[in-house]
C-alpha positions as CSV (number, residue, x, y, z in Angstrom):
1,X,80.3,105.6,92.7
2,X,80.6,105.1,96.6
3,X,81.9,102.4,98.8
4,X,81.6,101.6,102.2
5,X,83.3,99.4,104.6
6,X,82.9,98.1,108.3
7,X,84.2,94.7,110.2
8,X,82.3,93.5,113.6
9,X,83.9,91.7,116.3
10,X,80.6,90.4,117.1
11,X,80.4,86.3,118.3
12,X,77.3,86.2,116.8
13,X,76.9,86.1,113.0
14,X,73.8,87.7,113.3
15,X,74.7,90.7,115.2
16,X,77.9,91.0,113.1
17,X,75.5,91.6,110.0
18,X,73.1,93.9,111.7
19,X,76.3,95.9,113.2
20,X,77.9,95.9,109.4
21,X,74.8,96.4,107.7
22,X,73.4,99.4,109.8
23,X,76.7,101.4,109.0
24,X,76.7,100.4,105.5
25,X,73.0,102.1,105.0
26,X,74.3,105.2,107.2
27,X,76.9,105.7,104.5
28,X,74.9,104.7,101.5
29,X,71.5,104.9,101.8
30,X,68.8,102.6,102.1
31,X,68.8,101.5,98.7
32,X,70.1,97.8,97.6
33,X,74.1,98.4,96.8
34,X,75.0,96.8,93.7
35,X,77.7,95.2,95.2
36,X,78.4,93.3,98.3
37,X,81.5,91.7,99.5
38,X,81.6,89.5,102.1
39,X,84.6,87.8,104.4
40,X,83.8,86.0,107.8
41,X,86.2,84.0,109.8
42,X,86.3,80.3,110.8
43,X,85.0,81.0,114.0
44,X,81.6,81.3,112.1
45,X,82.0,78.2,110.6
46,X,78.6,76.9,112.1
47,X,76.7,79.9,110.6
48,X,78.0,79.9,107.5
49,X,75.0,78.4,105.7
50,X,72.9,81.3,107.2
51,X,75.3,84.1,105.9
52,X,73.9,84.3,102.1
53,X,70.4,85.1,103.1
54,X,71.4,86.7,106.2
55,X,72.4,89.6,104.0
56,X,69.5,89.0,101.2
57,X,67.3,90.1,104.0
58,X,69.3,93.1,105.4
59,X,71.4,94.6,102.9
60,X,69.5,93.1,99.5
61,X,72.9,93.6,97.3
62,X,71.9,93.2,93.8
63,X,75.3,90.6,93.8
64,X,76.8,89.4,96.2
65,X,80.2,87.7,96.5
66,X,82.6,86.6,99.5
67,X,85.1,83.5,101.2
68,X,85.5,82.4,104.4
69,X,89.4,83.8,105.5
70,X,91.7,82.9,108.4
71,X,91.7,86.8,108.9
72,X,88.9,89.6,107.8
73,X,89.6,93.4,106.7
74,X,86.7,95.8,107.1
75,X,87.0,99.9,107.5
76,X,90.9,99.4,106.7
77,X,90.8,97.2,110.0
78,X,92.3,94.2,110.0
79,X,91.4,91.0,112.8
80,X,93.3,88.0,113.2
81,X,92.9,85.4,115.2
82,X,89.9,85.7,116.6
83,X,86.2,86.1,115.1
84,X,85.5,88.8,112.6
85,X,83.1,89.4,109.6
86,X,84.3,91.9,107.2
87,X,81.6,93.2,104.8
88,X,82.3,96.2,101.8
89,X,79.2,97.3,99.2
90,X,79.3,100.1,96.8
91,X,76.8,101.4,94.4
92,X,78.3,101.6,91.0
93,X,76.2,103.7,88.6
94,X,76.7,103.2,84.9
95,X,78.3,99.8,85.5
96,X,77.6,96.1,84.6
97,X,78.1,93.2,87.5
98,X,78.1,89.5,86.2
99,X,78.6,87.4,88.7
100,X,80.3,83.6,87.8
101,X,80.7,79.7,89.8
102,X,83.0,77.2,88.1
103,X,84.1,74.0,89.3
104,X,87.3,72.6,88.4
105,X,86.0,70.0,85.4
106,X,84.7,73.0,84.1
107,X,87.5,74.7,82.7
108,X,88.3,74.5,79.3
109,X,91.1,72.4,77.9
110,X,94.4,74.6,77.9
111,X,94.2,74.3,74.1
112,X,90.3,75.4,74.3
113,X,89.9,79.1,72.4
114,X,88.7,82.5,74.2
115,X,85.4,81.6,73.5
116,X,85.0,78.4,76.1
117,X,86.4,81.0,78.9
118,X,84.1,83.4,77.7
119,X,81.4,81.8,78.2
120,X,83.2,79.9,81.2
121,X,82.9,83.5,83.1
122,X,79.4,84.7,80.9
123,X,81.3,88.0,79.5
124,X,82.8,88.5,76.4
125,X,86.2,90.1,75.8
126,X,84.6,92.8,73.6
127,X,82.9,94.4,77.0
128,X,86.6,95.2,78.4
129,X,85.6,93.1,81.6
130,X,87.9,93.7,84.7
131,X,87.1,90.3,87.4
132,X,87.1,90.0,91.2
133,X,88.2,86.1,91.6
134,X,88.0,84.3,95.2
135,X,89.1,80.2,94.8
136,X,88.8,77.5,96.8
137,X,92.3,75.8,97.0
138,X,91.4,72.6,97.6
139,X,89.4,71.8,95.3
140,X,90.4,73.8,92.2
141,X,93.7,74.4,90.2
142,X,93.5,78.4,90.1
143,X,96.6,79.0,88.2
144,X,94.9,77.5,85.2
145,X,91.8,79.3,85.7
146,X,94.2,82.8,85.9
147,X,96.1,81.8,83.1
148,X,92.8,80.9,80.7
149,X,91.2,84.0,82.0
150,X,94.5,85.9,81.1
151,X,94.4,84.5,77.6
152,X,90.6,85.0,76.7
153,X,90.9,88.3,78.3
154,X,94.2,90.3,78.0
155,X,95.3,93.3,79.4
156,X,92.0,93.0,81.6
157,X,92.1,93.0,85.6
158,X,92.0,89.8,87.2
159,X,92.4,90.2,91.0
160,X,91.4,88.3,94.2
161,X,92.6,85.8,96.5
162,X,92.1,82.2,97.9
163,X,89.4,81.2,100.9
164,X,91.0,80.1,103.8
165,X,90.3,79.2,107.4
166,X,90.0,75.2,106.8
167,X,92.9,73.1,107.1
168,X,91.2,69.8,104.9
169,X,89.0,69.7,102.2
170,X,85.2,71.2,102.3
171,X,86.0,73.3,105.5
172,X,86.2,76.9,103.3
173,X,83.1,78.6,102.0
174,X,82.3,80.5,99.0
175,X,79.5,83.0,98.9
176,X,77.7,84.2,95.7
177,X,74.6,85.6,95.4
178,X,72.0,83.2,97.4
179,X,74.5,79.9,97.6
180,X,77.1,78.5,99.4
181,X,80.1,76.5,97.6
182,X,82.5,74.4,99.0
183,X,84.7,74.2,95.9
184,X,85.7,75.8,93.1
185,X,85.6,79.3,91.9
186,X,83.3,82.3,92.2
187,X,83.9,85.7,91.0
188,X,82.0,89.0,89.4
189,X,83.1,90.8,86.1
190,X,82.8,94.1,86.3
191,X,82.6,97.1,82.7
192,X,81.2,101.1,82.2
193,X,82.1,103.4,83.9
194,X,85.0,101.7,86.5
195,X,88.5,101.4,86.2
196,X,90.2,99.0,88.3
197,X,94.1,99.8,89.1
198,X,96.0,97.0,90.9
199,X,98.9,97.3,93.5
200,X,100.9,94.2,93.9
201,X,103.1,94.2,96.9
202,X,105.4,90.9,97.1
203,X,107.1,91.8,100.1
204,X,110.8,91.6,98.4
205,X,113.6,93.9,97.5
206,X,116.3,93.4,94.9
207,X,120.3,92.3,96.1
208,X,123.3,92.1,93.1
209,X,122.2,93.0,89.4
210,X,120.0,91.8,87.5
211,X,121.2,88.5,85.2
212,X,120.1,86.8,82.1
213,X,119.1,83.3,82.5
214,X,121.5,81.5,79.7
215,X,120.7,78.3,80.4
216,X,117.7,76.4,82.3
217,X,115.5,73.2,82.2
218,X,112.0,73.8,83.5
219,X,112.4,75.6,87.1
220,X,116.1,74.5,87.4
221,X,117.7,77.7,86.4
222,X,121.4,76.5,85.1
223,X,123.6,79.8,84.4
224,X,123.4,82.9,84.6
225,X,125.3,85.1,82.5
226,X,126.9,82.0,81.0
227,X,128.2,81.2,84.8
228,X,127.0,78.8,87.1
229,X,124.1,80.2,89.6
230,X,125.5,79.1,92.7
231,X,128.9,81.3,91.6
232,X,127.0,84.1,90.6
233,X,124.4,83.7,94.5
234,X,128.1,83.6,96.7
235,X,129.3,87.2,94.5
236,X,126.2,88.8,95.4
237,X,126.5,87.3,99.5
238,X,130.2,88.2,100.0
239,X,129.1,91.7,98.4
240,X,126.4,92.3,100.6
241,X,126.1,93.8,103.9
242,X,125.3,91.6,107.2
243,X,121.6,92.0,107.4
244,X,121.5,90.5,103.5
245,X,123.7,87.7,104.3
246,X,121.2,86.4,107.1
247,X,118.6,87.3,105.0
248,X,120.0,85.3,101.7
249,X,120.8,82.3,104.3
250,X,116.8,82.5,105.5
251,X,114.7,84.2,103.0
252,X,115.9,84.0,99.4
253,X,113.9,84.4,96.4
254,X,114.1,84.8,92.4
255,X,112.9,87.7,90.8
256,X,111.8,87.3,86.9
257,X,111.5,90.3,84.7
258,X,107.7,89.9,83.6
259,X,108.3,92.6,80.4
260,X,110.9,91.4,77.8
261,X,111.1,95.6,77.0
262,X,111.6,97.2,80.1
263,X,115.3,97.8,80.2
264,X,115.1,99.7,83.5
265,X,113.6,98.1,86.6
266,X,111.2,99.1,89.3
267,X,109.5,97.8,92.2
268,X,106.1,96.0,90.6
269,X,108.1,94.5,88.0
270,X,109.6,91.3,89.2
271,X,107.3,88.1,89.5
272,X,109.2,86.9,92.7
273,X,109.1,83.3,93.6
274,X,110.9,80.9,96.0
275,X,114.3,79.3,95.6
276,X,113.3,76.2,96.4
277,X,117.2,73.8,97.3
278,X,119.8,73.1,95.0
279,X,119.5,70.4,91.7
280,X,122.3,67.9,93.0
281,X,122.2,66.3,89.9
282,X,123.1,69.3,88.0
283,X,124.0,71.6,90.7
284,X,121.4,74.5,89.1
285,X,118.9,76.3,91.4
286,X,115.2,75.4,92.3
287,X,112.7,77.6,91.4
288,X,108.9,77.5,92.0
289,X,108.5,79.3,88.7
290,X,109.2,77.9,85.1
291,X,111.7,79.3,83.5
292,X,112.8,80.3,79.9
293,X,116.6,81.2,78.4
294,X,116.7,84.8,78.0
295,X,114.6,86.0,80.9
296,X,116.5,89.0,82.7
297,X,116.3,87.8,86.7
298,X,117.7,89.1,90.2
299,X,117.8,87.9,93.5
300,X,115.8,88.8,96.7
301,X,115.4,89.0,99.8
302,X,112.3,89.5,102.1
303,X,112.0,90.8,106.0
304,X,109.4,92.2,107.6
305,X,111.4,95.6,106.7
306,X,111.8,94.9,103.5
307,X,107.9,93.8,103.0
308,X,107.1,97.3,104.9
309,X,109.6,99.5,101.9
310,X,108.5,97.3,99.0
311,X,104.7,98.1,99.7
312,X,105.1,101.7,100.1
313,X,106.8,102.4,97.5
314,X,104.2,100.6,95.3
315,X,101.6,102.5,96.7
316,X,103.1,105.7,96.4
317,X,104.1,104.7,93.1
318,X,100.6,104.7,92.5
319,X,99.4,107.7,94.6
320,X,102.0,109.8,92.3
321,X,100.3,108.6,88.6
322,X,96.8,108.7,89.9
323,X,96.7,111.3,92.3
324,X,94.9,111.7,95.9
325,X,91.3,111.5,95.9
326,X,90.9,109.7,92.8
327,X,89.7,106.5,94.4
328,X,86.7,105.3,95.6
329,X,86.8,102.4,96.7
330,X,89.3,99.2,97.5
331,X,89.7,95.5,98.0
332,X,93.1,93.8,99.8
333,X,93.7,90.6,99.3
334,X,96.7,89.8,102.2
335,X,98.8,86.4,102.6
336,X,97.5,84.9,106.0
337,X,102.1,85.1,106.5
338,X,101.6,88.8,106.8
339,X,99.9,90.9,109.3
340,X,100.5,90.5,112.7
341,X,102.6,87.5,112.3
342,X,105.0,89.4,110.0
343,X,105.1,92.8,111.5
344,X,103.9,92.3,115.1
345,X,101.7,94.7,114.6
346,X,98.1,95.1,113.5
347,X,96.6,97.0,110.7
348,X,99.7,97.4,109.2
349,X,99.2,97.3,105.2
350,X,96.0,99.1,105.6
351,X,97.4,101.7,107.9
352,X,100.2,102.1,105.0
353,X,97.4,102.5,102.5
354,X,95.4,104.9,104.3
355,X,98.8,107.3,104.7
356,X,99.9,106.4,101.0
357,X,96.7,106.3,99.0
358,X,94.0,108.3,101.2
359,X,91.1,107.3,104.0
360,X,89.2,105.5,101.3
361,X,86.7,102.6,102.3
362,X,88.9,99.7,102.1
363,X,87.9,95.5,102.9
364,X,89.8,92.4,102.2
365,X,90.8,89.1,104.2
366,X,94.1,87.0,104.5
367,X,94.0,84.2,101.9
368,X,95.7,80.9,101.0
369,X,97.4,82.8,97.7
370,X,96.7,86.1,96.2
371,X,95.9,86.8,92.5
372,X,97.3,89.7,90.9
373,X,99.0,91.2,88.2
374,X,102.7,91.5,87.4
375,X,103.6,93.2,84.2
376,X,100.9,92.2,81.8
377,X,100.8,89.0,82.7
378,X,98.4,87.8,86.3
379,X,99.5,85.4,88.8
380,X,99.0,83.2,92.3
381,X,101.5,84.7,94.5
382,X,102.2,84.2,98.1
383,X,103.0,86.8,101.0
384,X,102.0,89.2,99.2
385,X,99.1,92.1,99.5
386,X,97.1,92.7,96.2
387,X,94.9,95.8,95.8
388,X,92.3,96.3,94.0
389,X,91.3,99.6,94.0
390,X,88.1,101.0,92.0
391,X,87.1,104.4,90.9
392,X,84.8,106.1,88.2
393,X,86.2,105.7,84.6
């Protein structure tokens, strides 16, 4: 298995492919990859109907999937905010690539069995299938296709992230094989010899204890610990240190314990999702999650320092089961509210990965929402970075 990555500055679509193409073959051959995928900015938005065969004719991946992105990753570089095409192929020996489009009326009833998504996708749970998903978000409701995809096939891999680029309806692409979408869903399942580890990064750290939700109605969490939320949120502010008050007053988010099992807590655990106001009514906290008595949650914050601890220490949480060297290849999905406009700087997350993980060929782009795992359970989060990174199995 190898991998190869390179992004081109290039105003030209054209002479971004031939730039990303001729390194690609210097670093696997001139053989067809049996993967391509490919990312390209709105400033190509002209030239998008070219891109497909663009790369039929130059590269000739046996399947080929990629989104437009308000930002492109390519050779762990990462350009924003101006024009970029990001392109990343691999030839995977021993392995299977399905490749899948689906339209919103096309998913199956939330009732519908494992079958329907099955053959929804064209790959049956039996095959182990891990799946690379990219979404339009206009157009199609991605957290049920997640959820149905999670149900048909559990414990499986489902990572990826929304186009972007396009601020109205039909203004984001979606590349598989040949065509060009303007809505829905494509995506490639992937089984043999690969294994596919995720690294979900949601940007937040933990501030007070964790709690038990006691009471709730939908996502208007109630108590905690038997006590009213908004009691329990001023203990943890006049506890905390300065930088945690602003931070609570700016940037405060629910964590929710995604195993029922775990009694200890780690970073990677928590699905984290916004507090959203205060329920007058009943003077319980907004959540954009649902919630469920029981659940074991904490509070959080998120800064750019904060984002910058919270993915290191995922990826050297990884790094220390797996080892160095053991990858081959990797995919990063990024929230368009990271990079640059969250750190200042550029190439920060793949900068981070290359120190944590190793200088492993590594593409991606900024998207509307990223998909990714937490616990054994996948999800659409927001400013966060989901990896997907692939090795032999």
């Amino acid at each position: 298995m190898e991998w190869a990555s390179k992004v081109s500055e290039d105003f030209s679509l054209k002479d971004a492919v031939d730039e990303c193409v001729t390194h690609i073959r210097s670093e696997l051959g001139d053989a067809p990859p049996d993967l391509a995928v490919a990312f390209v900015s709105a400033h190509h938005t002209p030239d998008f109907e070219d891109l497909p065969l663009l790369l039929k004719e130059r590269l000739g991946p046996r399947v080929l999937l990629g989104c437009s992105g308000g930002g492109v990753i390519g050779g762990g570089t990462e350009i924003e905010d101006r024009a970029g095409f990001a392109l990343t192929a691999a030839t995977l020996p021993g392995v299977e690539v399905s490749s899948f489009h689906v339209e919103d009326q096309d998913l199956p009833d939330m009732d519908a069995g494992p079958a329907a998504w099955e053959q929804l996708v064209g790959v049956t749970a039996d095959k182990s299938p891990d799946f690379v998903v990219l979404a339009e978000p206009f157009s199609l409701h991605a957290d049920n296709l997640v959820a149905g995809m999670d149900y048909a096939f559990p414990g499986r891999v489902k990572v990826g992230g929304l186009a972007s680029g396009a601020s109205q309806p039909g203004g984001n692409a979606l590349f598989l094989g040949e065509r060009l979408y303007r809505s829905g869903a494509v995506g490639v399942a992937m089984h043999g010899d690969v294994r596919v580890d995720t690294v979900v990064a949601q940007g937040c750290r933990p501030i007070g204890e964790p709690a038990v939700v006691t009471k709730c109605h939908q996502n208007v969490l109630l108590e905690l610990n038997e006590q009213k939320p908004m009691d329990v949120l001023r203990s943890v502010f006049d506890a905390s240190p300065e930088r945690d008050q602003a931070l609570i007053n700016r940037a405060l988010h629910l964590g929710v314990v995604m195993d029922p099992l775990k009694q200890e807590h780690r970073p990677g655990d928590f699905l984290i999702r916004n507090v959203m106001g205060i329920h007058e009514e009943s003077g319980g906290i907004i959540i954009g999650e649902m919630l469920r008595e029981g659940q074991v949650v904490q509070f959080h914050v998120r800064d750019a320092d904060t984002a910058q601890e919270d993915l290191q220490a995922m990826l050297r949480q990884y790094a220390d089961s797996h080892g160095l060297g053991s990858a081959s290849g990797a995919l990063l999905f990024s929230c368009l509210g990271r990079g640059m406009h969250l750190f200042g700087r550029p190439d920060h997350d793949t900068n981070l990965f290359r120190e944590e993980v190793g200088p492993i060929s590594l593409g991606g782009f900024f998207c509307n929402g990223e998909i990714g795992p937490v616990g054994p359970s996948t999800f659409l989060h927001g400013f966060t970075s989901s990896f997907a990174i692939f090795s032999p199995r």
